[in-house]
Every structure is written in structure tokens, then in C-alpha cells.
C-alpha positions, -999 to 999 in steps of 0.1 A, spaced: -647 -163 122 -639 -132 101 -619 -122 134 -597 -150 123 -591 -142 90 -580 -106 95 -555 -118 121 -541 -141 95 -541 -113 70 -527 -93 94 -500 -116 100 -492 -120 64 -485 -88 62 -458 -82 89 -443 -112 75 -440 -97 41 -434 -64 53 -405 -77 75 -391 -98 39 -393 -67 22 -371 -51 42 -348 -77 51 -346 -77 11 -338 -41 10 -314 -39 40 -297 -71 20 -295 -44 -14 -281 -16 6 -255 -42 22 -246 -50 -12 -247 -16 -25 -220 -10 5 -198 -33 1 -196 -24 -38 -186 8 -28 -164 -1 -6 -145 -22 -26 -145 0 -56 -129 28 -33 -100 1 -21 -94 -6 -58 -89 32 -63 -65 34 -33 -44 14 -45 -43 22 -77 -37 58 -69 -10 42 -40 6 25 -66 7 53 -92 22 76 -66 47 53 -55 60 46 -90 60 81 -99 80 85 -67 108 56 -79 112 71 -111 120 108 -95 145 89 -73 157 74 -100 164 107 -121 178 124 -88 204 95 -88 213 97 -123 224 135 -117 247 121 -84 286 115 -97 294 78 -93 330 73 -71 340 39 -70 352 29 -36 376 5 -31 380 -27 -4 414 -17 6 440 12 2 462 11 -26 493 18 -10 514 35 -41 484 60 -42 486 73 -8 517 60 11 511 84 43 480 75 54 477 62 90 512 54 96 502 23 66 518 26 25 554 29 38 563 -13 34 587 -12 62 603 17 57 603 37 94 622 66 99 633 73 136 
């Protein structure tokens, strides 16, 4: 009879031992995946700052670039010689 009872004690206690640490396998998961995320968060953030640091250095190496505008077509007053083009006709032989 007592032989009984110690088996279900027994048994009581694997079972709560095994909850236990389901429960703190479960805590580390969490503890995991809270790191985890929190280190994606600061990846990007630090991605982010990084790239906008890098537009606004473009940006200030552009600035110091001259701006030429460029135009569709050749204006042919301006440069009447060019390819053969500019002279309206006018062929010499």
C-alpha cells in the first residue's frame, strides 16, 4: 500500500519537475526573442541613421558640383560647324 503512494508521489514529481522546466525553457524563449527583437530595432535604427547621414553628404557633395544646363537640340547660331549641321543650306563645293 505505501508502495503505492510513493510511486504516485514519485510521479507527481517528474510531472512537476518536467512543468517547471517547460515553464523556464518557455521564460528563456521569451527572454530570446526579446533580445532579438530589441537588436533588429537597433539595426535598423543604426541602418537608417547611416543611410541618412550618407544622403545628406551626397547632398553637400552635389551642391559643390557647377550646374550646366544641357539642351534638347543644338542651337545652330551658336555653333554653326558642328557635324556638317548650323550651315541652313549653305554648302560650299
Amino acid at each position: 500500500m505505501y508502495i503505492y503512494l510513493f510511486i504516485y508521489v514519485f510521479i507527481i514529481i517528474i510531472i512537476f519537475y518536467f512543468i517547471a522546466i517547460y515553464f523556464f525553457i518557455c521564460i528563456f524563449m521569451y527572454l530570446l526573442l526579446f533580445y532579438f527583437i530589441i537588436y533588429i530595432y537597433i539595426y535598423i535604427y543604426i541602418y537608417i541613421y547611416i543611410y541618412r547621414v550618407f544622403q545628406e553628404e551626397c547632398a553637400r557633395l552635389w551642391e559643390g558640383v557647377p550646374y550646366v544646363k544641357v539642351y534638347r537640340y543644338n542651337p545652330k547660331h551658336l555653333c554653326p560647324k558642328l557635324n556638317g549641321y548650323g550651315d541652313n543650306g549653305q554648302r560650299k563645293v
